[in-house]
Structure formats: C-alpha cells, structure tokens
C-alpha positions as CSV (number, residue, x, y, z in Angstrom):
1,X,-24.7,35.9,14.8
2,X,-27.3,33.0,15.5
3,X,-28.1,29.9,14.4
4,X,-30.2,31.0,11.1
5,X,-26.9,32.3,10.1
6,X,-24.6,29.4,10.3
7,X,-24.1,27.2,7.0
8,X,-25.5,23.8,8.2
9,X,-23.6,22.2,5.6
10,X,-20.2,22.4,7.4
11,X,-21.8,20.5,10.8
12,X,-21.7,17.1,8.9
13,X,-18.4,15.1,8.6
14,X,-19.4,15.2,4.4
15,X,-19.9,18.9,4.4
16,X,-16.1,19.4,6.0
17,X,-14.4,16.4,3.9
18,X,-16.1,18.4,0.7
19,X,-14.5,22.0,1.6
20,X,-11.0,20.0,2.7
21,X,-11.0,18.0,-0.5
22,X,-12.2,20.9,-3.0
23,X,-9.9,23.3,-1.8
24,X,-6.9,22.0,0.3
25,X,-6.3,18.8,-2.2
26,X,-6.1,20.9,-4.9
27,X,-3.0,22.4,-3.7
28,X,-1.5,19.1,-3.1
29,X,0.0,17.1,-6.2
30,X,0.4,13.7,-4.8
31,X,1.2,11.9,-1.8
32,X,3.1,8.9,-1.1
33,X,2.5,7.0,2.1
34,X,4.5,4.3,3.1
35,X,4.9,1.6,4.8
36,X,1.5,0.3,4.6
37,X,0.0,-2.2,6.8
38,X,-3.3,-4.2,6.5
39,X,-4.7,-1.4,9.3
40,X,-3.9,1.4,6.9
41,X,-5.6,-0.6,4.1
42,X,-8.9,-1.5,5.7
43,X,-9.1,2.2,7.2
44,X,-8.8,3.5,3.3
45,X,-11.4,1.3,2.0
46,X,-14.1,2.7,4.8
47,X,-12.9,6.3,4.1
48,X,-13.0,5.5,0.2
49,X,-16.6,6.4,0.0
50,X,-16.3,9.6,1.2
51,X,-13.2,11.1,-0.5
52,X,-13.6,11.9,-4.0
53,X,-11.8,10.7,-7.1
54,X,-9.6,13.4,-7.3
55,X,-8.3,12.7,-3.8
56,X,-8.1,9.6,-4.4
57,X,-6.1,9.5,-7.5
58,X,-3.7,11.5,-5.4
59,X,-2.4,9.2,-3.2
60,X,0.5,6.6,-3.6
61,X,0.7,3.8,-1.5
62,X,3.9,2.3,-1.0
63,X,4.4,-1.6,0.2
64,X,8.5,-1.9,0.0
65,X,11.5,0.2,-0.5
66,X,12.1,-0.8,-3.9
67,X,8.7,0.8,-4.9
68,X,10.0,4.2,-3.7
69,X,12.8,4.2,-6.1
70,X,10.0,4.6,-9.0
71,X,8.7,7.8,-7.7
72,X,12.3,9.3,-5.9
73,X,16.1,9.5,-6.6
74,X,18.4,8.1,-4.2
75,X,19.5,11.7,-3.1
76,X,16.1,12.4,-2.4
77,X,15.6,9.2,0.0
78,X,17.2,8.8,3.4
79,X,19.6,6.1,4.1
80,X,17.2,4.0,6.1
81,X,15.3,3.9,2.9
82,X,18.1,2.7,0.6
83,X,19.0,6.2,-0.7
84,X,21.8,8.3,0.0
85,X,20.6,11.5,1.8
86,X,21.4,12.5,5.5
C-alpha cells in the first residue's frame, strides 16, 4: 500500500461529502430539524453549496411546534412538544 494507490478523491472535504451524500442520504427519507435558530440558518446557507439537491430536498426545517403537527401525530410527539407520548 502507498500513496499511488490511494484514491485522491476522498482527501478533499467534496470528495467525502459526495460518497456521504450518494450513498448514506439515499438511505435516509427525510429529516426534520427543529428548533431552528438564525446560527443554524446561516451555517445551512454556507454548506448549501456543497450538498446536493437531493440532500437538500431531504431536510425539513422546523421554526414552531405547530409546524410539527403537519409532519407527526400527537402520539408520535413528546409532551414537551405538544403531543401526547412519554
């Protein structure tokens, strides 16, 4: 094993991000983040450029708790959260 033999592509952050979001995302239907803040925000519109649409369309931001009743049931949502489960 040397050097000639290592795939150079996987050394830059794009490489890595390409192989995580080709493979890993795929496996993943959607996530929800919340509570969002303006930090959150202004990190994902730096990363933006370098995820791809795909991942992008994957993810659900959240702002308040009435938003997660859209996407879950109230037995699915804790009670801090304005649902009913434990």
């Amino acid at each position: 094993f040397g050097w000639s033999n290592v795939d150079k592509r996987m050394i830059t952050n794009r490489g890595i991000n390409g192989i995580i979001q080709d493979y890993y995302a795929e496996k993943v239907y959607r996530v929800y983040i919340y509570p969002i803040n303006w930090l959150f925000q202004t990190l994902m519109q730096m990363a933006g450029p370098f995820l791809s649409k795909e991942t992008i369309e994957k993810m659900v931001y959240l702002n308040k708790e009435e938003e997660l009743k859209q996407f879950f049931t109230d037995e699915n949502l804790l009670k801090e959260l304005g649902g009913t489960s434990e």
